[in-house]
C-alpha positions, -999 to +999 in steps of 0.1 A: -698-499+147-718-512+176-696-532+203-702-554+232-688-539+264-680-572+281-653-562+310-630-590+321-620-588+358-582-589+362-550-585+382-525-559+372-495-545+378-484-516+362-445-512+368-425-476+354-389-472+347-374-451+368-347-432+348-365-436+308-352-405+299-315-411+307-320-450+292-334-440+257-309-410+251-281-435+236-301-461+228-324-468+199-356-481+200-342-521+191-322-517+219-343-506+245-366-536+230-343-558+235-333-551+270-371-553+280-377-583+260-346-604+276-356-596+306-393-610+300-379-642+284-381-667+307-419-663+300-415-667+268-396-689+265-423-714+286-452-702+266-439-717+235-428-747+251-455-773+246-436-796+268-435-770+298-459-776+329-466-744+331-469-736+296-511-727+295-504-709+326-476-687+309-497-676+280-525-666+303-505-633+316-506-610+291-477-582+289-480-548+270-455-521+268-458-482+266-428-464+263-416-467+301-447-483+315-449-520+315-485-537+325-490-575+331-522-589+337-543-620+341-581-632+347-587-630+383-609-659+383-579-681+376-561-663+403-556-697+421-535-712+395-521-688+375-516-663+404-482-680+414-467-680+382-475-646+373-459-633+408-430-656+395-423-641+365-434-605+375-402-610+402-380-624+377-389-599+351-378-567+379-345-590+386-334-587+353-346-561+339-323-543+370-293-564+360-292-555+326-301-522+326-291-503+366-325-489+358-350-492+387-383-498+389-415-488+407-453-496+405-485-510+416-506-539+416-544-539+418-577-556+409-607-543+387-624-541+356-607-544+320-615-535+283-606-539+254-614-536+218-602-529+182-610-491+171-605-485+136-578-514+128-561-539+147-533-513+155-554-491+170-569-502+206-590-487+230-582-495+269-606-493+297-588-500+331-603-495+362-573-521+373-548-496+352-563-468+372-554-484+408-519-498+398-509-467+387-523-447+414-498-474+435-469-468+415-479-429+424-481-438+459-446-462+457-422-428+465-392-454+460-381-481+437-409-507+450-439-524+439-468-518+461-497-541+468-535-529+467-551-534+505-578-557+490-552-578+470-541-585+507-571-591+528-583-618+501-552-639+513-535-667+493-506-662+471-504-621+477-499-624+512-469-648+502-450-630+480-460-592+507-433-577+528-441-554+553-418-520+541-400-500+567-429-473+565-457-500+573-466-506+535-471-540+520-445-547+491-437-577+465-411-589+471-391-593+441-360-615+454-386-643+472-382-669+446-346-659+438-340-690+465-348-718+442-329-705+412-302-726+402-274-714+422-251-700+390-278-681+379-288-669+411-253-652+417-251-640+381-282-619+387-272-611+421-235-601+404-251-581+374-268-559+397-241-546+419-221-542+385-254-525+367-261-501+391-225-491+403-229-476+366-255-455+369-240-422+383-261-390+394-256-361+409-291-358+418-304-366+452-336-378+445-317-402+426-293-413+451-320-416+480-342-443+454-305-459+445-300-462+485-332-472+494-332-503+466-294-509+479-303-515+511-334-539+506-310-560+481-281-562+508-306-576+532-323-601+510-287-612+497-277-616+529-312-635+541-304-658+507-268-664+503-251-682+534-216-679+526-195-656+501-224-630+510-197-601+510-192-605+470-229-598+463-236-568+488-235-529+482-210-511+503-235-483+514-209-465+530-196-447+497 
């Protein structure tokens, strides 16, 4: 079989579930589905939604799932229009995954080549990602439950740098609660709720555990409290426990 190595150039993020082990050991494969797929509906839900705005832009971020690594992607040449929506969603997608699950996440996004192509059926794929290759090495570099930015992602400017928070160690994050401030305000709190009740579940003796728990604590008290003017107090971690 003779194939045409066309690579697309993309944007990736590669995002890893901290804590897959300890989610899939009572839960079966539907319902770990599940949990990731409500978490990526609002997607979804817009790219079959012919009457949607942002319906074309929806469909063009592709999502695939392996075991506890989740990798979005879009062309980078449409970067300018689809860039925002995919930050969007990427965000909301980390929000609730978080408040359904308590389970945290960390990863990587990064730019580069992209292929590919059918092997021997339409079940078998091969991948070659430069892209992959830098996210992950990102998600590697992450140490806590963040999502880092590549350094060339950044110096291109535009929607990156909006959506970048400079990290208490100098690094350049996403910032997953930025667009949290134009949800409606019910669902804004019920996310905001879930998590504090989500994660108060997860309990661990282990103190690699506790320091990425503490870390991700503290970064959601202060963006609750940089979001939410008044009843602040029922949405906040009490980090003294």
């Amino acid at each position: 079989m003779r194939v045409q190595f066309n690579y697309d150039k993309v944007i990736l993020a590669f995002i890893d579930i901290l804590g897959y082990k300890e989610l899939i050991q009572d839960r079966s494969a539907e319902e770990v589905y599940g949990l990731i797929y409500e978490a990526l509906k609002p997607k979804y839900q817009v790219s079959k939604d012919p009457d949607h705005p942002a319906q074309k832009y929806a469909n063009e971020i592709k999502v695939q799932v392996l075991s506890d690594s989740i990798i979005m992607f879009i062309d980078e040449t449409k970067v300018r229009t689809i860039g925002p929506i995919f930050l969007h969603y990427l965000c909301e997608f980390c929000l609730k995954f978080i408040a359904n699950t308590g389970f945290l996440l960390r990863g990587g996004i990064a730019s580069g080549n992209y292929f590919q192509e059918q092997l021997t059926s339409p079940k078998n794929q091969f991948i070659f990602s430069k892209a992959l290759i830098a996210a992950y090495q990102l998600e590697q570099e992450a140490s806590y439950p963040r999502i880092l930015f590549s350094d060339n992602l950044l110096t291109s400017g535009g929607v990156f740098n909006d959506y970048a928070v400079r990290d208490f160690d100098g690094l350049r994050i996403l910032d997953i609660y930025k667009d949290s401030v134009h949800y409606p305000q019910n669902y804004r709190e019920y996310i905001f709720h879930q998590i504090i009740q989500s994660l108060g579940k997860v309990k661990s003796l282990d103190r690699g555990v506790l320091k990425k728990q503490f870390y991700f604590k503290q970064y959601h008290n202060k963006k609750v409290e940089e979001i939410i003017k008044s009843g602040v107090d029922n949405f906040l971690f009490d980090l003294k426990k």
